[in-house]
N, C-alpha and C positions, 0 to 999 in steps of 0.2 A: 780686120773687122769689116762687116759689109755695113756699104754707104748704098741710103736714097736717097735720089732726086726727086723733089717735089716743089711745087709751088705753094708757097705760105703764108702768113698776114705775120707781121712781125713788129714788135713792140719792145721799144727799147726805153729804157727810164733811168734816171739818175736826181741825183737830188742836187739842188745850188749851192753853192758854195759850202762846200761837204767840209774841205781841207778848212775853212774856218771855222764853221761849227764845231768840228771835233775840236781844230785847238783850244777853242774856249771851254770845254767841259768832253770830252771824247765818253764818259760813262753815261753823262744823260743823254747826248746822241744817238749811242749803240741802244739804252733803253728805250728810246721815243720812236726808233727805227722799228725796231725789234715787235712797240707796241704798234704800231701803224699797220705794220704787217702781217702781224696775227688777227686785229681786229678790222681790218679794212682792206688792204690789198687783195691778201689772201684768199678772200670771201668773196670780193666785185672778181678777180678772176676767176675764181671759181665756177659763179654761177654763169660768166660769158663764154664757160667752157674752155678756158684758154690752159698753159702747161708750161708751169715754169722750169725753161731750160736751163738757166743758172742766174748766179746772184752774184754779184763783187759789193765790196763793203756799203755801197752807195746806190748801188743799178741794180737793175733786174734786163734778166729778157726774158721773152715772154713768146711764144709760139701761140695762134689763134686759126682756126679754120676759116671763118671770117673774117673778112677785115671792122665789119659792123661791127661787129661784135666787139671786136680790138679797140673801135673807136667810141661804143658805147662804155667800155670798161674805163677808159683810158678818162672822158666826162666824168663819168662816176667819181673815180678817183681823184678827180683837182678839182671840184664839185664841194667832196665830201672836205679838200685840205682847205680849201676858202673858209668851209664853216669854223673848222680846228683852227685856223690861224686869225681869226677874229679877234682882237683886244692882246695878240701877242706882239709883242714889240718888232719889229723891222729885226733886230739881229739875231733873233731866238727862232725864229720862222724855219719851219720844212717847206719849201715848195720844190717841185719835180717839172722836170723839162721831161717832154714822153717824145721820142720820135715812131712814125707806122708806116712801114711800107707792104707791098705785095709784091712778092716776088722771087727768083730760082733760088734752094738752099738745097744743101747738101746735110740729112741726117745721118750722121755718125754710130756705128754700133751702141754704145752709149747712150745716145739720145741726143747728143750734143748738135748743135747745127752751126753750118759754116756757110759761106760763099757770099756771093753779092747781096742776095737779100737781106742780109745780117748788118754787112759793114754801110747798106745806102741804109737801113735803121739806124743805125747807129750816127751816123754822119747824122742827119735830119734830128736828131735829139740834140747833137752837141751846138747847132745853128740856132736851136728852139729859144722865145725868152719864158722867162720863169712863170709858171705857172698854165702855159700853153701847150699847143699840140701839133706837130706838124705831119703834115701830110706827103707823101711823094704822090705825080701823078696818075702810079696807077693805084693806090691807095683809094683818092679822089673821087675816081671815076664811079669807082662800088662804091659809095656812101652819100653821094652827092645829092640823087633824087633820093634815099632811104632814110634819111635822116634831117629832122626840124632845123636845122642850123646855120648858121653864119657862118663861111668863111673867107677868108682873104688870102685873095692870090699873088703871092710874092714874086712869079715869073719865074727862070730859068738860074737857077745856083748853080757854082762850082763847088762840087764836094769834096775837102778833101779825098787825096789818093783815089776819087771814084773819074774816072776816063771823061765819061759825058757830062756836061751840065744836066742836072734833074732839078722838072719845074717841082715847087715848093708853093704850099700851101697849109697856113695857121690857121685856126684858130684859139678863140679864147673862151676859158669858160664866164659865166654872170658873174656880177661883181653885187656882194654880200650889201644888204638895208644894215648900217649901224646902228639902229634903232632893236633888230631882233635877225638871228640866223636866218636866211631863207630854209625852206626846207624842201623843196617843191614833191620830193621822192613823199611824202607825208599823204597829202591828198591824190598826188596821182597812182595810186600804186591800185585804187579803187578806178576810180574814174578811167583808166585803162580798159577794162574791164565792159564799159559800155562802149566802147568803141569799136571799128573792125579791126581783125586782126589780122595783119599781113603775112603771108607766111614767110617761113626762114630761109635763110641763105640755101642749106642743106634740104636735100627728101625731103619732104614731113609726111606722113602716115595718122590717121586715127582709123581702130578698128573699133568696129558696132558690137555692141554684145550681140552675140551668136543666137538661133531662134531656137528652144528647144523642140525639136518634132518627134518626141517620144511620147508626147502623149500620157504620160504621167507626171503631174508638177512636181514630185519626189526630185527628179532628176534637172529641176531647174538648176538648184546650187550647179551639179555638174557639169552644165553647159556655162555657165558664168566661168565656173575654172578655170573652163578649157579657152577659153575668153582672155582671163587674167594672165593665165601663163603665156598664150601669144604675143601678149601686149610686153608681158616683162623681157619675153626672148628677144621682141623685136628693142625695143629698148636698149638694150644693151650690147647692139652691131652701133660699133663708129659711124660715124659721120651720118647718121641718122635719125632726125628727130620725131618723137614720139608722143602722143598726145597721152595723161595719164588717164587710168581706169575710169578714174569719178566721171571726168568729165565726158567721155564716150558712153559709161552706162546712164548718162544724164537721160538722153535718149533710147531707152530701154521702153518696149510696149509700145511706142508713139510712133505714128507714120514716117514715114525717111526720106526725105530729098536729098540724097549723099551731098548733090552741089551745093546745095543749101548749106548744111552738115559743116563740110566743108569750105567754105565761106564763115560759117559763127566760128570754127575753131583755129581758123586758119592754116590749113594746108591742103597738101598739092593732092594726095591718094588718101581712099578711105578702102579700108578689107570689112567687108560682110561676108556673115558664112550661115550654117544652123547646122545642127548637130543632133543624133538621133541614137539613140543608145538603147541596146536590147540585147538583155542576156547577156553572154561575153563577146557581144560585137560591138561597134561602133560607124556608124556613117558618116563621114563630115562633109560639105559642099562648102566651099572658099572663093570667094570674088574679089578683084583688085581692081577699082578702080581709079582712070584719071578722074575725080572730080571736077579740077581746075581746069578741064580744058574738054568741055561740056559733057562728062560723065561717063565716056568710052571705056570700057573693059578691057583690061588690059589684060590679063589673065584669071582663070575660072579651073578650078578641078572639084574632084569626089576622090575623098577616101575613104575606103571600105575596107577596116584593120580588125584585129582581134582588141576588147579593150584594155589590156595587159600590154597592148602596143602604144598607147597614147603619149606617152613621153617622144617616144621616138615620131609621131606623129604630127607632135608639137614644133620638133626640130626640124621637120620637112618642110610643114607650112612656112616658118620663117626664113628657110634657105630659098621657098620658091618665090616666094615676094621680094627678098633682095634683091635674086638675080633677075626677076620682072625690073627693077627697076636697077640695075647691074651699070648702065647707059652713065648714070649719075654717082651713084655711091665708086664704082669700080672695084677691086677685089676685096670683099672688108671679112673677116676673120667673124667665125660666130661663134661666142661664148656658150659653152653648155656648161648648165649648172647642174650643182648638186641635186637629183634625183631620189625620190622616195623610191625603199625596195618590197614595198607592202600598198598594195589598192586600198585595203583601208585605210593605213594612216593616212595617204594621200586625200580620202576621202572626208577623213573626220577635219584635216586641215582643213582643208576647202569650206567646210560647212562653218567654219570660224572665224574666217577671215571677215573685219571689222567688224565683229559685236563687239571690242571692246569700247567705241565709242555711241556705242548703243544706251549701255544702261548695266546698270547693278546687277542684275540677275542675268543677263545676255554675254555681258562680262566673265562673269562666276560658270556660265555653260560653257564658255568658249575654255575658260580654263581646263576643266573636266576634260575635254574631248582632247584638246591637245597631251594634257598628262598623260591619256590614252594612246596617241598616237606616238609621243616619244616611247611608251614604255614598246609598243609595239615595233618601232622602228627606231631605234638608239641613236641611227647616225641620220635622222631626218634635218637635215640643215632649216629647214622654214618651220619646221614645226617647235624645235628650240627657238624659234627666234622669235615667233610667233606668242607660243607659250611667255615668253619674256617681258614682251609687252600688254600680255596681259595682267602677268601678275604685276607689270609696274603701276599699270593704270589702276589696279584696284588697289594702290593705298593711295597716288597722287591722287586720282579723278573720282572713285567710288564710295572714299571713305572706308575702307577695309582696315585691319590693322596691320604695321610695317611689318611685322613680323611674322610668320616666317618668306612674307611673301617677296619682300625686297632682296633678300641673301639670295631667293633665288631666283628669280630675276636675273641678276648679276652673273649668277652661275648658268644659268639655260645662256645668256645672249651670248655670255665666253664661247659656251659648247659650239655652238652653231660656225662662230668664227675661226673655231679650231676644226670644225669640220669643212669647211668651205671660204679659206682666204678674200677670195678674190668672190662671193657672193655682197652685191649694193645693198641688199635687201637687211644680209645680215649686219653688215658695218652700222648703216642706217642703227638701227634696234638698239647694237652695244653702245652705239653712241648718245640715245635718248638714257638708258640705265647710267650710264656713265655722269650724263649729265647732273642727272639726281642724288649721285653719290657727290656730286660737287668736287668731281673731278675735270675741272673742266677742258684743261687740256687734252686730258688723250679723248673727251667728248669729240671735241675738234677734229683730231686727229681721223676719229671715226667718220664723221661725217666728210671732211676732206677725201676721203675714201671711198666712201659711198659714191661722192657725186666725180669724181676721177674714174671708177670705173662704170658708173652709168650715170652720164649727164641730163641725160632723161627721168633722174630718181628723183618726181616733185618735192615727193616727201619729205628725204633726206635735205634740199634745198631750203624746204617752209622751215624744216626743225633746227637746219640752220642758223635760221634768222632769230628763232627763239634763244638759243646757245646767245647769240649776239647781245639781243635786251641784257638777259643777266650777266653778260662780261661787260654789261654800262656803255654800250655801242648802238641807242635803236635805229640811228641813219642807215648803218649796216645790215639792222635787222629789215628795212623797211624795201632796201636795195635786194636780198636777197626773198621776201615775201611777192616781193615784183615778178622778179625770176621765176620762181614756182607756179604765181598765176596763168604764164604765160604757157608752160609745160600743161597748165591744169585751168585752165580757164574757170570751169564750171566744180571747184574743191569743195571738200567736206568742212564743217560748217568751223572746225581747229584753225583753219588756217587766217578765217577770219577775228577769230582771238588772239591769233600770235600777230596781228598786226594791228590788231585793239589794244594790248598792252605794250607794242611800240610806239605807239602815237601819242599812249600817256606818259611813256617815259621819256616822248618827246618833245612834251610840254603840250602838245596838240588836241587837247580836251575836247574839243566840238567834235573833231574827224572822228575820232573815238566810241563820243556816242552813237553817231550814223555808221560805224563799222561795226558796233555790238550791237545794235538793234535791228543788224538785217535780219532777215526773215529766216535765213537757212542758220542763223547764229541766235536769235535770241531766244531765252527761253532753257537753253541751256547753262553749262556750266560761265557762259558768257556774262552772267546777271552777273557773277562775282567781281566782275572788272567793268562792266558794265556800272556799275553802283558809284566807286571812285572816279569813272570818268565825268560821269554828274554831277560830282561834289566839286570835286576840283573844276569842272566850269561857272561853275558860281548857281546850278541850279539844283540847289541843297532838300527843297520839297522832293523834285522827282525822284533824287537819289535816295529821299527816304522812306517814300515810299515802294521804289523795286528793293530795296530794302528790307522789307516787309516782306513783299512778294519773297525774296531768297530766302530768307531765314524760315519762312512756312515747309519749305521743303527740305532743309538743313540745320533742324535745332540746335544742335553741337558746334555748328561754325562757330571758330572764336578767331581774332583778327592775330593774337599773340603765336597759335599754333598755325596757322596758315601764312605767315610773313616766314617762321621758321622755318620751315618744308618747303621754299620758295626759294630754287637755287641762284641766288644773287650773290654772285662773286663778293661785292662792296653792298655788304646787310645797309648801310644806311641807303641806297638806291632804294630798297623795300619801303623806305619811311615814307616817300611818297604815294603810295598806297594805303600804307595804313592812315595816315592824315586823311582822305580820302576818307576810309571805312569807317572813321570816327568820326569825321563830318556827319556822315548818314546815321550815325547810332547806332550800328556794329556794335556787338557784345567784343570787349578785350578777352 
């Protein structure tokens, strides 16, 4: 089998005194393990983009590109176990010794990895004390200025079986107010968000939406497309990070400082281009610039294709921006996706993408035009998928009725992922339908997927967090809505409710109200959780009057059908809401 050499951040964990917790009870161990890890491990590495290489009863290893990353995940996680182990006795406790180092590994045809950089992890975990994290020195060195923290320098260890002494360095994470959980992931996960954003270890890239120069606004949508798909292609090359759509067409129509640009979103290159379409041509102009290193051009071309060639078009621009930046990423594989084999479909896609969070009737078009497009193109992968969420959203979001729109749903997001496996976009989708069916593991499973093969998939990442709230996890949810902002700084106004209804379910009422009453969020379907976060902060007036305001535009809301349609794994988590919506004077 062929082996590579590479250097890698490496995270090795185990749990304390495993051999006695098992002997006292070995079935609730393997279920508390079991639960930890589907609700919490799984999720913090996920979004730090990390790749579990294997597991033994008690440990993980964990492969990171990063070592930040490694060590931000690594917080997260003994972070999150301080809050879980609050009011549990000394013997019943999970706590994890994490060891991280960077360093030569050998990957295995399999995947598996071997060498020194595995066994000095490994070593470093087993010296670890419980509840800490240790460091090798060249761990240290990359995290040292990048990261707010404390650590302590242990000097020069002898590891076992390792030749050299290697210097070591813990720390530890906060230690929990008895009084109430810390939660700090709660408020910061906004407050981030005003601050600068440094870019990431890896490339980063944001592309501008493209200028149309056709001269006809018809053909806006089409220049947005062609916009959307470079951004998804680029997305989905390894080891490179990608700003999402929202937040690049945030600046649509408005003057450009790319440095500037690039400084609010935090990375290193930004791609402008415009695009000019007439008849069955097409002209595209593409610019790469350094941002970050006073706005130098790095590479610039014009394509002049037939329009019938645009996919393939699409595939060129992202090959020639990789290999522009070739210096850094080095040889990475580029995913070609499932392709439409009809201009129109492709077209009527396009002209669909996000009315479902538009509105009732924007909703109900987008439906139309995709029905259109699959019947036109059968094996269109986004158009099923597409199609999917919209017919989901109009019985969740619209008020439509379930029927016959949820059976298919379910059936368009299957189709899509029978057509294209290894498509983020689609996994994403079957895993929102999934969720609704209150299915929520293979939801999981899907979104695990998603952001596995494109870590860049905000979306998949925010809907995550959502998945999280109703498996009674919001710390997790709030941890993974973090993660998304930082792909999507400038998101759609959902993401801001899927961490309005983790705040309430995390007991966090005030933060709540100021995340549902932003500006790009209120007004929306956000009043509805908006309403309970009022109540439950003890300010019963205002919750009943937005109250008021909700139900003027929602006669039919009733708190009995809307708790039930509300996929919460443990129904009685809903009852916090409804108390909430009954406070305000919610019709049952």
């Amino acid at each position: 089998m062929r082996e590579t050499r590479k250097i890698a951040a490496i995270l090795v964990s185990d749990v304390v005194g495993y051999s006695r917790l098992a002997g006292a009870d070995e079935d609730r161990i393997l279920a508390r393990l079991r639960a930890l890890r589907s609700d919490l491990i799984d999720p913090t590495i996920a979004v730090h983009r990390g790749r579990v290489v294997k597991r033994t009863g008690d440990g993980s290893l964990v492969e990171f590109s990063s070592v930040v990353e490694a060590v931000r995940c690594a917080i997260e996680v003994q972070n999150a176990m301080l809050e879980r182990n609050a009011g549990v006795p000394d013997d019943r406790r999970i706590e994890f010794r994490i060891g991280i180092h960077l360093g030569d590994v050998v990957q295995e045809g399999d995947g598996d990895l071997m060498g020194d950089g595995v066994n000095i992890a490994a070593r470093l975990e087993g010296i670890c004390e419980p509840g800490h994290i240790c460091l090798s020195e060249q761990a240290y060195w990359q995290v040292k200025s990048r990261l707010d923290i404390a650590i302590n320098d242990c000097g020069h260890v002898q590891l076992k079986n390792i030749t050299d002494p290697v210097r070591v360095y813990s720390l530890q994470v906060g230690v929990l107010s008895k009084a109430k959980p810390a939660a700090p992931t709660a408020p910061l996960v906004l407050e981030k968000l005003s601050q600068p954003l440094a870019p990431p270890d890896e490339p980063s890239i944001a592309v501008l939406p493209f200028i149309n120069m056709s001269g006809d606004s018809e053909q806006e949508f089409f220049t947005d497309g062609l916009t959307e798909d470079i951004i998804t292609d680029l997305s989905n090359v390894s080891g490179l990070f990608v700003i999402a759509r929202n937040s690049t067409f945030a600046y649509k129509g408005k003057p450009t400082d790319v440095r500037q640009i690039a400084r609010d979103l935090g990375v290193k290159y930004v791609l402008e281009g415009s695009a000019r379409r007439s008849n069955k041509r097409l002209r595209v102009n593409v610019q790469l610039i350094n941002a970050a290193e006073g706005g130098n051009h790095v590479w610039a071309e014009r394509f002049d294709r037939e329009i019938a060639d645009i996919f393939d078009l699409q595939d060129e621009v992202t090959r020639r921006v990789v290999e522009a930046i070739s210096g850094k990423l080095g040889e990475k594989k580029l995913v070609t996706r499932s392709r439409p084999s009809n201009l129109e479909a492709y077209d009527l896609c396009v002209r669909s993408r996000g009315k479902c969070n538009n509105s009732r009737s924007d909703n109900s078009e987008a439906c139309a035009d995709l029905e259109r497009a699959v019947q036109i193109d059968p094996n269109y992968c986004e158009g099923h998928s597409n199609l999917a969420i919209s017919l989901l959203f109009g019985w969740i979001v619209w008020g439509e009725p379930q029927e016959p729109g949820r059976a298919n749903a379910l059936m368009h997001a299957r189709r899509a992922v029978e057509i294209d496996p290894d498509d983020s976009h689609a996994r994403r989708i079957l895993g929102c339908v999934q969720l609704y069916e209150r299915n929520w593991d293979e939801a999981k499973s899907q979104f695990d997927a998603a952001i596995r093969l494109n870590p860049n998939n905000a979306d998949a990442v925010a809907w995550m967090g959502e998945l999280q709230i109703y498996l009674g996890d919001p710390q997790a949810a709030l941890i993974a809505c973090g993660a998304a902002l930082r792909i999507n700084p400038h998101p759609p106004g959902w993401y801001f409710w899927i961490v309005g209804i983790a705040q309430i379910s995390a007991g966090y009422y005030e933060e709540a109200v100021v995340t549902l009453s932003r500006e790009d969020t209120y007004g929306t379907g956000s009043r509805e959780h908006l309403v309970p976060a009022l109540a439950l902060a003890g300010r019963v007036p205002e919750a009943r009057e937005e109250a008021r305001l909700y139900l003027a535009g929602n006669p039919n809301w009733r708190i009995g059908e809307t708790a039930a349609n509300s996929p919460f794994r443990d129904m009685s988590t809903a009852q916090l809401f409804v108390r909430g919506w009954r406070l305000a004077g919610l019709p049952d």
